[in-house]
C-alpha positions in Angstrom: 7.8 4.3 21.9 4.1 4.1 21.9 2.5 1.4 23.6 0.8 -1.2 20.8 -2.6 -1.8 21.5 -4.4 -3.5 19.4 -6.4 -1.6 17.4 -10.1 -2.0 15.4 -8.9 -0.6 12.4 -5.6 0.3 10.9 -4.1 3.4 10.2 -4.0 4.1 6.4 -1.5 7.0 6.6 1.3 3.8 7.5 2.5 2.0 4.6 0.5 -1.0 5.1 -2.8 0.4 5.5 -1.9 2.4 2.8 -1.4 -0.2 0.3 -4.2 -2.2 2.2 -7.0 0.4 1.4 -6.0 1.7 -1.8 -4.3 -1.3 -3.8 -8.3 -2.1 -3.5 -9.4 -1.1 -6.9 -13.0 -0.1 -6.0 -12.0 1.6 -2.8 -9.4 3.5 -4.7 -12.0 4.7 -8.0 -14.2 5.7 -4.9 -11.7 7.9 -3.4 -10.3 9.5 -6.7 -14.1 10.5 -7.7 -14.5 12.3 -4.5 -11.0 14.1 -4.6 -11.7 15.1 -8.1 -15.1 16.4 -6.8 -16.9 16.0 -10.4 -14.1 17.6 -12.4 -13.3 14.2 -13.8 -15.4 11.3 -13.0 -13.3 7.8 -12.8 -14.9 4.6 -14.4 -11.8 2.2 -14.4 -8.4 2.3 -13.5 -5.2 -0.3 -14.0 -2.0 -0.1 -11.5 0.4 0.7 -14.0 4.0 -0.8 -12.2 2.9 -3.2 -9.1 6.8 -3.2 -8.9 6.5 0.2 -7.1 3.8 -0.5 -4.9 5.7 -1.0 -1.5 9.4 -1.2 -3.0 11.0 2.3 -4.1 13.9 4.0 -3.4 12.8 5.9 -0.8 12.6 2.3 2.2 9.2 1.4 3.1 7.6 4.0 1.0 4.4 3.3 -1.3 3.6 4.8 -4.7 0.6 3.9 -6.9 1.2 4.5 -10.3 -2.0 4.5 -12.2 -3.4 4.8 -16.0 -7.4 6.2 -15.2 -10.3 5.8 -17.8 -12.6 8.1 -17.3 -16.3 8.5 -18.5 -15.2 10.3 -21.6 -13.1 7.5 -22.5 -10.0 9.5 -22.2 -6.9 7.9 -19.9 -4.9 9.5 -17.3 -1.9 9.1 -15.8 -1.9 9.2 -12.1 0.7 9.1 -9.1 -0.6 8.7 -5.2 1.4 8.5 -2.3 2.3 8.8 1.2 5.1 11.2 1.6 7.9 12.9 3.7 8.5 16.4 4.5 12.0 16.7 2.8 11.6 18.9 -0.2 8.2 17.9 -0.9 7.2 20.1 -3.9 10.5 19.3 -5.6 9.8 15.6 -4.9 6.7 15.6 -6.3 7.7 17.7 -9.5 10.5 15.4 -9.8 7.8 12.4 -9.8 5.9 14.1 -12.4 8.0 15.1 -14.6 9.7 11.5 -14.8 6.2 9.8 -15.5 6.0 12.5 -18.3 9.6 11.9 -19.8 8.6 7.9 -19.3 5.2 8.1 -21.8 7.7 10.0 -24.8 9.0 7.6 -27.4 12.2 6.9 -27.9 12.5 8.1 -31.4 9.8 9.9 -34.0 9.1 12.9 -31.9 7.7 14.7 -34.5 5.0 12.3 -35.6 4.2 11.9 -31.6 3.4 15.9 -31.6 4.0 15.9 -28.0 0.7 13.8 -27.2 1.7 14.1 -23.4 -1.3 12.6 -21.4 -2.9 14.5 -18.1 -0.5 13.6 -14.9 -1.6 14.1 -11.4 0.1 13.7 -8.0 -2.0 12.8 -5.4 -0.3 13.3 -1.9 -1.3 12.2 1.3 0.4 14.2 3.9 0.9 13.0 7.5 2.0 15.1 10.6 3.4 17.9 9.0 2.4 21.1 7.7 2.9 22.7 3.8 6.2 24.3 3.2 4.8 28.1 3.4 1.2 26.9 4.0 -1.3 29.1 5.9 -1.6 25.6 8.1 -5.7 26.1 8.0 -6.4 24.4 4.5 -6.4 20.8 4.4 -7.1 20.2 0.7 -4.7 21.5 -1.8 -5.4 21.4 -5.3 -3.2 22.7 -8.0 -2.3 23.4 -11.5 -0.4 25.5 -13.8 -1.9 28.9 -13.5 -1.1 32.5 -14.9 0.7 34.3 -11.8 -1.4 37.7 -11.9 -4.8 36.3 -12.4 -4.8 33.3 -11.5 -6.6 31.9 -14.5 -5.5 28.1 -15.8 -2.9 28.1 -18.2 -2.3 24.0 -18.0 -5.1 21.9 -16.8 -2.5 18.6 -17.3 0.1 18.9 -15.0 -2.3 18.3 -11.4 -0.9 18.1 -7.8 -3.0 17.4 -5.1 -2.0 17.5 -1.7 -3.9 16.2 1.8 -2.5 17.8 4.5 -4.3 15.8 7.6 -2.7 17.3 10.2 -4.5 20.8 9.1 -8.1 18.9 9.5 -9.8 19.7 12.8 -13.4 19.0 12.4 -15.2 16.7 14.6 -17.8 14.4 13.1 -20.4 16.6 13.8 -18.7 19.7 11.8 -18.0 17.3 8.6 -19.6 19.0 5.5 -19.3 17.0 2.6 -17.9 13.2 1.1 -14.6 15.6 1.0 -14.4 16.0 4.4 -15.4 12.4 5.6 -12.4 11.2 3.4 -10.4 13.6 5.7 -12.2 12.7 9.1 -11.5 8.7 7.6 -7.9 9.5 6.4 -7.1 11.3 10.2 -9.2 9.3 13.0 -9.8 5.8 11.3 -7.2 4.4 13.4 -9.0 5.5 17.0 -11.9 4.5 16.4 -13.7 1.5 18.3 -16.9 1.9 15.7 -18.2 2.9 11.8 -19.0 6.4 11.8 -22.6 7.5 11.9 -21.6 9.6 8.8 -19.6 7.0 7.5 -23.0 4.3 6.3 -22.5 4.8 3.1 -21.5 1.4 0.7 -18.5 3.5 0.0 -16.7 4.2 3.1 -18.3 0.5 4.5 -16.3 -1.1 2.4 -12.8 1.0 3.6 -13.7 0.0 7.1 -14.5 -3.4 6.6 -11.3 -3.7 5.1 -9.6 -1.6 7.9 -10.7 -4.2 10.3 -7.5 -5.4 12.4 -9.0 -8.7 13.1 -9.7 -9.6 9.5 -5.8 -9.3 9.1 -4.1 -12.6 8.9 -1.2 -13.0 11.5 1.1 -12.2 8.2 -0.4 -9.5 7.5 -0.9 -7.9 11.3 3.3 -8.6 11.5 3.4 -6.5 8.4 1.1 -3.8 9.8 2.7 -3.5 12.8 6.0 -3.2 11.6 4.6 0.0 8.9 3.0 1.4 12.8 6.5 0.8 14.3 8.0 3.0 11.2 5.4 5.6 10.7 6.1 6.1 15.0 9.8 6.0 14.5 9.5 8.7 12.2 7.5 10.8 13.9 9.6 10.6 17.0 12.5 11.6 14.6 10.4 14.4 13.5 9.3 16.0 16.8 13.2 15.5 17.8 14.1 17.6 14.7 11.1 20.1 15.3 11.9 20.8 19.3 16.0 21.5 18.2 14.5 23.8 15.4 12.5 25.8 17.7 15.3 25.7 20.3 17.6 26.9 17.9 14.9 29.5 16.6 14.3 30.8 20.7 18.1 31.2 21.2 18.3 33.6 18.0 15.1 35.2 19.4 17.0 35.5 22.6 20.4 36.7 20.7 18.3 39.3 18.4 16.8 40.6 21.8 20.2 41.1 23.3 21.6 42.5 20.3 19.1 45.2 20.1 19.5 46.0 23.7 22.8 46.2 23.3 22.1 48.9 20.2 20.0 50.3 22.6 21.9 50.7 25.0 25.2 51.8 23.2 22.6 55.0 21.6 22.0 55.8 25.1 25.5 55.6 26.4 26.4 58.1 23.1 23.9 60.4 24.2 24.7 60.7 27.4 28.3 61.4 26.8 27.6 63.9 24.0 25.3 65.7 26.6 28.0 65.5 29.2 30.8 66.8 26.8 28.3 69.5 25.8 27.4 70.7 29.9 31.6 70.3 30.3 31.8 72.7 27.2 28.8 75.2 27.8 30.4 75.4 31.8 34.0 76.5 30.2 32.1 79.5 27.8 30.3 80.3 31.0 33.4 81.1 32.8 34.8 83.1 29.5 32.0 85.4 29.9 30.4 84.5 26.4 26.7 85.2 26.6 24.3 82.6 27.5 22.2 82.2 24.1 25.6 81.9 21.9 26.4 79.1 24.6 22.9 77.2 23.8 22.7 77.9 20.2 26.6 76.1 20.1 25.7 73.5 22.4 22.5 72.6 21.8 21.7 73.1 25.5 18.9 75.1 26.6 19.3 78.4 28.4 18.1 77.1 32.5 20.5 74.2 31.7 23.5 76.6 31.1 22.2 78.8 33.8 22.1 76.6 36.7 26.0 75.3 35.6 28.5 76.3 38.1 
């Protein structure tokens, strides 16, 4: 286990920071405007179920479920969480689709007309990669699309996915307020200082509220149990990722002896069709038959046959 020392800010990928940083409602607006980078812009937002904020049925595990005004006074429905590697798209289609089925009325279908509000996921993935991802982009954001063109067929049904691990920049590569969410999301918890990038009233206030000491002794027990967790489970993870690719180099190592065996078994069925065909050329030799009708029937050519005795 990692030794625990004490930090100057949390980590917000553990439970605890997670719920720290974004159960703030300004801090969380903030970060959904720059996610959403001007395709929606966020004015208010209420947390829609506080029941599932730290207790679901997956232990430990936090999930924000949001209704969103935005500027056009329209509302959507939002879903952000940590998550786990286990069948993550299925997860996450499973989690949208039940906040869908959960906004239908129970009767009167018909006079509803199917009114089904935008849903997004928001994912926040932590030390491991996209199932079938290229494992160079960080920022995954998509919808229903037509398969051939690519064009939008359903701009409602939204999952975005932060995959941390992919993010390599240093502070002085960092682009845009996308990419100092990322640099936040990835290093806050090594750092000894605010960013030079970081100034800004926005990510100030995620900092300030990142601050270990300002954690009461409650809170730090809580915190450090979520860093105990989130370690566990990477340890579990690495564990399950070395037997993968230990099972992976033995097949490589089985494939690799398999084909030199296939190899090996051609050559062997070569050489003992050219021996059989030297034994046989050698016995027409001694019949007198003349050497080209010996190398057209054997296959043999004509100084081969000749220097046979």
């Amino acid at each position: 286990m990692k030794n625990h020392v004490q930090p100057v800010f949390i980590d917000p990928t553990t439970d605890e920071g997670f719920k720290r940083l974004f159960g703030d409602k300004i801090n969380l607006i903030n970060f959904l405007n720059i996610i959403f980078r001007g395709r929606k812009t966020i004015t208010d937002l209420t947390y829609r179920d506080t029941e599932r904020i730290g207790a679901t049925e997956e232990i430990g595990k936090v999930i924000f479920d949001l209704v969103v005004q935005l500027s056009t006074g329209e509302e959507i429905i939002i879903e952000m969480q940590t998550s786990t590697q286990t069948n993550l798209k299925q997860r996450m289609l499973y989690y949208a689709s039940k906040v869908i089925s959960d906004t239908a009325p129970k009767g009167n279908r018909k006079a509803w007309g199917y009114a089904i509000p935008e849903v997004y996921t928001i994912v926040l993935m932590d030390g491991f990669h996209m199932p079938g991802g290229d494992r160079t982009t960080y920022f995954h954001d998509t919808c229903l699309c037509y398969r051939d063109s690519g064009d939008i067929f359903y701009e409602g049904l939204g999952f975005i996915y932060l995959e941390i691990i992919n993010f390599v920049k240093s502070e002085a590569e960092v682009e845009d307020e996308l990419d100092k969410v990322f640099f936040m999301l990835k290093n806050m918890s090594t750092l000894k200082t605010l960013p030079r990038i970081m100034k800004s009233a926005v990510f100030q206030r995620f900092f300030q509220l990142a601050s270990y000491a300002k954690l009461t002794k409650e809170e730090r027990t809580m915190y450090d149990i979520s860093l105990k967790r989130k370690w566990d489970a990477e340890a579990v993870r690495m564990y399950q990722q070395e037997q993968v690719e230990g099972l992976k180099n033995q097949l490589e190592g089985l494939e690799n002896q398999l084909q030199e065996a296939k190899e090996a078994v051609v050559i062997a069925k070569a050489e003992g069709e050219r021996k059989k065909a030297l034994e046989t050329a050698l016995e027409f030799k001694k019949m007198g038959l003349p050497i080209a009708d010996i190398a057209k029937g054997t296959g043999l050519r004509i100084d081969e046959i000749e220097k046979l005795k």
